[in-house]
SEPA-67140 format. One record per residue (C-alpha): residue number from 1; y negated, z, x. Coordinates in steps of 0.1 Angstrom, whole numbers, plus 5000, padded with zeros to 4 digits. Example, Ala and Ser with C-alpha at 12.3 -4.5 7.8 and 13.67 -1.06 7.14 Angstrom:
{vokol 1 {5045 5078 5123}},
{vokol 2 {5011 5071 5137}},
This chain:
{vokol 1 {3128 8722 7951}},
{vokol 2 {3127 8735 7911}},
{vokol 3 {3146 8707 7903}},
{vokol 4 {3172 8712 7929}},
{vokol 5 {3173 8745 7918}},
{vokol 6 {3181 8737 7882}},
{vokol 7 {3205 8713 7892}},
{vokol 8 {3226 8739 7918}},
{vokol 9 {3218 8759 7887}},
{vokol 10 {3238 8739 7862}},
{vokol 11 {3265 8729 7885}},
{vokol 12 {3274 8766 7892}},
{vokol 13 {3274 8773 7852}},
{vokol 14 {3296 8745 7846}},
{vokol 15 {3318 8749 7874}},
{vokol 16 {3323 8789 7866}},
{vokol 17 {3334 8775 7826}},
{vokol 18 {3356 8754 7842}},
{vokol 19 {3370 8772 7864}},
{vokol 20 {3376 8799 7836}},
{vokol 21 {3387 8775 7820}},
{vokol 22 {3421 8772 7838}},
{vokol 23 {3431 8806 7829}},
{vokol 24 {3444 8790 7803}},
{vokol 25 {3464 8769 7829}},
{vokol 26 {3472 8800 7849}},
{vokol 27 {3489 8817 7821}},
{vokol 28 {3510 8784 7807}},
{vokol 29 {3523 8781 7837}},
{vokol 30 {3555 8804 7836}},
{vokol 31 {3570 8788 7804}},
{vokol 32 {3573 8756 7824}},
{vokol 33 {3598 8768 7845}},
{vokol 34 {3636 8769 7841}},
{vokol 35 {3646 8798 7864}},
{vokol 36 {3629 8830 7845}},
{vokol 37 {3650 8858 7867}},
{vokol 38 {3618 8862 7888}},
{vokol 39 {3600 8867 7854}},
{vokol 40 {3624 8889 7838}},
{vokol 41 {3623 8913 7870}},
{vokol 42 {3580 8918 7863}},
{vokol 43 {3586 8921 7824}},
{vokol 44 {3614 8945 7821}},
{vokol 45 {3638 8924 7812}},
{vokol 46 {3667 8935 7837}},
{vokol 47 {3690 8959 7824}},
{vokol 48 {3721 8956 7847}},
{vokol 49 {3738 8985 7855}},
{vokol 50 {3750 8962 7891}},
{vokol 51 {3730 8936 7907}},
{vokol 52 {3735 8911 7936}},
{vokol 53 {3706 8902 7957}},
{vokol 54 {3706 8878 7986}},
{vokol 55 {3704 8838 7993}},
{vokol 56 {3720 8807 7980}},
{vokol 57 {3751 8826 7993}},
{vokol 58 {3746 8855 7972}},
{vokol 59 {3739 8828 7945}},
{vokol 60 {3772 8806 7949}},
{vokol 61 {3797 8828 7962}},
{vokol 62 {3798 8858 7936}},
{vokol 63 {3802 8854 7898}},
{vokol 64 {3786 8881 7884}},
{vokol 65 {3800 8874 7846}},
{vokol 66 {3834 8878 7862}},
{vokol 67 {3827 8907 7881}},
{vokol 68 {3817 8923 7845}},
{vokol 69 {3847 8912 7829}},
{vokol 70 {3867 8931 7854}},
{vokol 71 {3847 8961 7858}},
{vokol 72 {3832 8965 7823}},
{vokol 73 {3798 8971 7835}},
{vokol 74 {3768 8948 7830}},
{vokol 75 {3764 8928 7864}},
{vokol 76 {3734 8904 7869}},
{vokol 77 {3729 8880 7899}},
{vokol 78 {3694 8879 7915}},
{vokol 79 {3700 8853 7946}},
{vokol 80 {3681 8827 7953}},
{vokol 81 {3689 8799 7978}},
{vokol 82 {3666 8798 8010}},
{vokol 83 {3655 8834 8003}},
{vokol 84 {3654 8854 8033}},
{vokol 85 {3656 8897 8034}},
{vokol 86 {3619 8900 8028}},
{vokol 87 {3620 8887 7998}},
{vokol 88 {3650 8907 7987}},
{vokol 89 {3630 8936 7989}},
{vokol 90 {3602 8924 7975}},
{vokol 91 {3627 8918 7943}},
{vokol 92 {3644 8952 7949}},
{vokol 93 {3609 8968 7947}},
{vokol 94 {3598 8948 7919}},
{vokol 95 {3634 8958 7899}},
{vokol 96 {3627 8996 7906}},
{vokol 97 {3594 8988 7884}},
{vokol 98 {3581 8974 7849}},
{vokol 99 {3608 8990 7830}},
{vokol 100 {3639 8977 7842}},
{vokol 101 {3672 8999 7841}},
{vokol 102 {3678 9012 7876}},
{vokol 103 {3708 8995 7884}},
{vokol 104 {3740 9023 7895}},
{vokol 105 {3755 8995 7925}},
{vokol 106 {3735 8971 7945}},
{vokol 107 {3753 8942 7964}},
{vokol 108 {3729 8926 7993}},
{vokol 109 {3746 8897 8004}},
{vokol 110 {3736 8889 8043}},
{vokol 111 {3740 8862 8061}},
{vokol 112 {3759 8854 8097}},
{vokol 113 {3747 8850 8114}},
{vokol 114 {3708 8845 8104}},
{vokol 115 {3698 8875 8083}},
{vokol 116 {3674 8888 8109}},
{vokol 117 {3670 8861 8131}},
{vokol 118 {3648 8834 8127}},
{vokol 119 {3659 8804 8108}},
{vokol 120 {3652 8775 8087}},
{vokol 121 {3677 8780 8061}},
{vokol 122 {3659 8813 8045}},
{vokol 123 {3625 8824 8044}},
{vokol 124 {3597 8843 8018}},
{vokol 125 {3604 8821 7986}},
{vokol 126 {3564 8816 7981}},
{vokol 127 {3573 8785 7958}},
{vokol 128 {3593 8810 7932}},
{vokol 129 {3555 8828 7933}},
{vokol 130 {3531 8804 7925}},
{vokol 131 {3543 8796 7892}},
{vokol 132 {3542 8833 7879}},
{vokol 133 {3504 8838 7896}},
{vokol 134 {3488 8849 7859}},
{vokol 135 {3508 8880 7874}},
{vokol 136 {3482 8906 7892}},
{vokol 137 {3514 8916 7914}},
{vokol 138 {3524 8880 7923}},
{vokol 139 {3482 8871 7930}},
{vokol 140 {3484 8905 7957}},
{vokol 141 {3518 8894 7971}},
{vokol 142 {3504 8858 7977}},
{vokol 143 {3472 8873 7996}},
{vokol 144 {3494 8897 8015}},
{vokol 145 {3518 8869 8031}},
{vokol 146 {3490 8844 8035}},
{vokol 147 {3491 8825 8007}},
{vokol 148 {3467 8828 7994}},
{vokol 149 {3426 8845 8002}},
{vokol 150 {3418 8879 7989}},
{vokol 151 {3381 8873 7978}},
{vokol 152 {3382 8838 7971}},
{vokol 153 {3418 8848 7947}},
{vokol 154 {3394 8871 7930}},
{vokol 155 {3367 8849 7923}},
{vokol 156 {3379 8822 7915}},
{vokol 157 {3411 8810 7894}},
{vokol 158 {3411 8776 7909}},
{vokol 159 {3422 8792 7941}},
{vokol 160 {3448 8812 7925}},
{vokol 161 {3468 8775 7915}},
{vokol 162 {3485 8754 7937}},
{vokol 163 {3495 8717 7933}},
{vokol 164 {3528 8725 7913}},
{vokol 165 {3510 8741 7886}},
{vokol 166 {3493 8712 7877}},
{vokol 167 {3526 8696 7875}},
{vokol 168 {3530 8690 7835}},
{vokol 169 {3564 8669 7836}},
{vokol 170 {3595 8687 7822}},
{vokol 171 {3616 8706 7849}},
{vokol 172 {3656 8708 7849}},
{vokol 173 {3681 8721 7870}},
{vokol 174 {3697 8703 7898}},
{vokol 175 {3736 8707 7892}},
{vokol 176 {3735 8719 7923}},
{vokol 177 {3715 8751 7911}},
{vokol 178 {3722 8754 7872}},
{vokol 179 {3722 8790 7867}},
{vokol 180 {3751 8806 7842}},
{vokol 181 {3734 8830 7819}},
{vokol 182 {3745 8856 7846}},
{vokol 183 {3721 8845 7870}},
{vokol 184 {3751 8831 7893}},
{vokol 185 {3752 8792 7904}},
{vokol 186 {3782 8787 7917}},
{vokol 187 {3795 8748 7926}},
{vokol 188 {3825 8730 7914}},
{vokol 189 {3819 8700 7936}},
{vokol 190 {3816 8696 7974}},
{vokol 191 {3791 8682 7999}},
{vokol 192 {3799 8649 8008}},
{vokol 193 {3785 8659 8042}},
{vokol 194 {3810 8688 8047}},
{vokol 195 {3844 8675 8068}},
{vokol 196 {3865 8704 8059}},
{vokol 197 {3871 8710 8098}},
{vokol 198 {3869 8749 8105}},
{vokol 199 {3847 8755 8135}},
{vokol 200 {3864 8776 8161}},
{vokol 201 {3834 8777 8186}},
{vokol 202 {3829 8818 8192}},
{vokol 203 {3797 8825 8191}},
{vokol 204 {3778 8862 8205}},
{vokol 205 {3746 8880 8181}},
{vokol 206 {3723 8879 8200}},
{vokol 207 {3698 8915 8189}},
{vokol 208 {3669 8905 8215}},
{vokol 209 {3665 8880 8189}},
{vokol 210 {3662 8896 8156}},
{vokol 211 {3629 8891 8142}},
{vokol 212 {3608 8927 8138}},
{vokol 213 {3601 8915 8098}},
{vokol 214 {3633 8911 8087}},
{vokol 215 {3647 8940 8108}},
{vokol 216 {3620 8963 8087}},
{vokol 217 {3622 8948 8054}},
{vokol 218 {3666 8952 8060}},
{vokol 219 {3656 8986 8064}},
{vokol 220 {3632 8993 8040}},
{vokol 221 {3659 8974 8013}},
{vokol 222 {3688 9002 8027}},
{vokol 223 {3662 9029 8021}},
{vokol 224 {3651 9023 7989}},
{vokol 225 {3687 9021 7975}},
{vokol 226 {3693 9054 7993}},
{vokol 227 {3663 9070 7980}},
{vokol 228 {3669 9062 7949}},
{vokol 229 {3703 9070 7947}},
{vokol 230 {3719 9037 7944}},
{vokol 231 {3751 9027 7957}},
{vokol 232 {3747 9001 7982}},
{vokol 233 {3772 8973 7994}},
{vokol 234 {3765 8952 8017}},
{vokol 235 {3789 8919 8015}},
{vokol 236 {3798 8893 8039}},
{vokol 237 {3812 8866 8024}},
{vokol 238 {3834 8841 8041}},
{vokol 239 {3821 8806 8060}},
{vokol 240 {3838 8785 8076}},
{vokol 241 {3838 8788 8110}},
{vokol 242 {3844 8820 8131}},
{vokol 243 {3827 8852 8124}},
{vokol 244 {3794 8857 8148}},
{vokol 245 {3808 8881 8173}},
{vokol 246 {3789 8918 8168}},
{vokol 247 {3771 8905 8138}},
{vokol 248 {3789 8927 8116}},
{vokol 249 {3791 8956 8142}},
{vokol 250 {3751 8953 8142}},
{vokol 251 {3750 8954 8103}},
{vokol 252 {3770 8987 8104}},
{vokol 253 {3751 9003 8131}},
{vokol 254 {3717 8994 8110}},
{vokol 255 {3729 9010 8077}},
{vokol 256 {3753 9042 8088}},
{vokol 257 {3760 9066 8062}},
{vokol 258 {3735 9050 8036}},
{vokol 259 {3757 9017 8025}},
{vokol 260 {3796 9005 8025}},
{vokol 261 {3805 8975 8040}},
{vokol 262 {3823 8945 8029}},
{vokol 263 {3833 8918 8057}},
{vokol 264 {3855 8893 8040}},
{vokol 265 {3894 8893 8046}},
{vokol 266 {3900 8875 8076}},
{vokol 267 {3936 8868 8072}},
{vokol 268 {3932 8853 8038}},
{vokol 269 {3942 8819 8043}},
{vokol 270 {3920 8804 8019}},
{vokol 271 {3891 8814 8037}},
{vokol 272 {3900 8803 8071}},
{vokol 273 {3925 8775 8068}},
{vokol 274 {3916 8753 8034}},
{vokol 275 {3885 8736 8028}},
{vokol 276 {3892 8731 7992}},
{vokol 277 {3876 8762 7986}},
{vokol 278 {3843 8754 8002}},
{vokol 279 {3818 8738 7987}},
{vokol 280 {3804 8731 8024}},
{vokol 281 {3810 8751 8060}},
{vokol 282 {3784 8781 8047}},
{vokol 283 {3789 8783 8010}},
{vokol 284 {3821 8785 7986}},
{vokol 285 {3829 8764 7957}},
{vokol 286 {3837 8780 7923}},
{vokol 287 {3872 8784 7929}},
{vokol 288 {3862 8803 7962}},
{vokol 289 {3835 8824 7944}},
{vokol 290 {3862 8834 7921}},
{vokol 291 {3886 8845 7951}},
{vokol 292 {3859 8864 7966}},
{vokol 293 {3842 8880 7935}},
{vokol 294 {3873 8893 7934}},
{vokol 295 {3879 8907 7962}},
{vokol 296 {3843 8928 7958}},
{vokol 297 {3857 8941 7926}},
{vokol 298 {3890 8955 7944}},
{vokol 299 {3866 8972 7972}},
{vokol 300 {3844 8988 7944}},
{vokol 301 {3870 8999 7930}},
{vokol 302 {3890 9014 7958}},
{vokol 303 {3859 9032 7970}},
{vokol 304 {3844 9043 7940}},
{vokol 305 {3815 9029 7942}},
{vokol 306 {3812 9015 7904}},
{vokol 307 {3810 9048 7881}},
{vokol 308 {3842 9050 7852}},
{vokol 309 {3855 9024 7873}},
{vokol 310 {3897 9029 7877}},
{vokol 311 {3911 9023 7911}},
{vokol 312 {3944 9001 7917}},
């Protein structure tokens, strides 16, 4: 029994020095990655005066660098692709923190139809987390959506790794999601998948089916703006097939007085009718993004949302 004693012992010292150990792991693990926005947002680095939040859509579809040039106001883009409202917020909440200048306009890009439905195309980026867990926030946000155990998180660093930090090999972008310095990605090529046949099907939002999560965290993203007396726009940019009948109406009757809206001109014809602006049937190409960047920066200006901002 002594000597099994000794030996449980020893294995528990060694283990707990190991384990230790990896802190040094832990805290490397950030400067292996390429995309830093997340990063930036916890160490103040964001000093935008407008910001554009929402998935790959948000990502590809508006330039904010051109947005800037027209508007003369520093614009920063914090999509990411397969991110879904709840982790919008979670950015939005994490902006209004560490430091970072509170922006004067926020864009939230949504998604028709799927921004409070449940879908496979957007979710709770937990893979953007896991490398930035030396960060106390990112270890309680983990816990919180599952991710990760609260009392075994505190104990022990092992459990606060995943597989992909002990990934050592160098990481790059995929063209299809270089980032500008801007934090925009948009795409000059187009999916080989995509036909370039505009979908005409009508389709009806359907509310009974809105997931309860997303519903609050939409909310709780609208309210924080408002508190905080930030002008909010919500955009809809273009896809190509027919807009989700009431999707639109539903987004207006969830934000009243507390947002403007944005749906996408309907009647442009490069939206509707030619392909070569699509990048595939839910995202533009560059040329696209560049049309419908534009088009935000006409409706901020028109409705003096953007502050020394000159209508025309």
């Amino acid at each position: 029994m002594k000597k099994f004693l000794l030996t449980s012992g020893l294995f528990f010292v060694v283990f707990f020095l190991i384990d230790k150990g990896l802190i040094l792991l832990r805290n490397s693990a950030p400067n292996r990655e390429v995309d830093k926005r997340l990063e930036m947002i916890l160490n103040g680095k964001i000093q935008s005066d407008i910001l554009i939040y929402g998935s790959s859509r948000g990502g590809r579809d508006i330039i904010a660098s051109e947005m800037e040039d027209s508007l003369k106001l520093p614009t920063y883009n914090l999509s990411f692709p397969g991110s879904a409202i709840e982790f919008h917020e979670f950015l939005l909440s994490e902006t209004l923190k560490n430091g970072n200048k509170k922006p004067s306009v926020v864009i939230l890009v949504v998604d028709d139809p799927d921004e409070l439905l449940p879908s496979s195309r957007i979710n709770f980026r937990l893979d953007r987390l896991y490398p930035l867990i030396k960060y106390g926030v990112i270890r309680d946000k983990l816990v919180e959506k599952g991710g990760k155990n609260y009392w075994l998180s505190k104990l022990f660093i092992v459990h606060q790794l995943s597989i992909s930090n002990f990934d050592f090999r160098p990481k790059h972008f995929k063209p299809i999601d270089t980032l500008l310095a801007d934090g925009s990605m948009p795409i000059d090529f187009k999916d080989p998948r995509f036909t370039g046949d505009f979908i005409t099907n009508t389709t009806m939002y359907d509310i009974k089916k809105e997931r309860p999560a997303e519903l609050n965290s939409f909310t709780r993203f609208v309210d924080l703006c408002y508190s905080n007396n930030i002008k909010l726009l919500i955009a809809c940019p273009p896809n190509f097939y027919k807009p989700t009948v009431g999707f639109s109406e539903r987004i207006a009757g969830l934000v009243k007085d507390k947002a403007s809206i944005l749906i996408h001109d309907a009647n442009q014809h490069a939206y509707s009718k030619d392909p070569g602006y699509y990048y595939d049937d839910v995202h533009l190409n560059k040329k696209g993004a560049k049309l419908f960047t534009a088009e935000l920066v006409d409706f901020l200006r028109k409705n003096n949302l953007v502050p020394g901002a000159i209508s025309k």
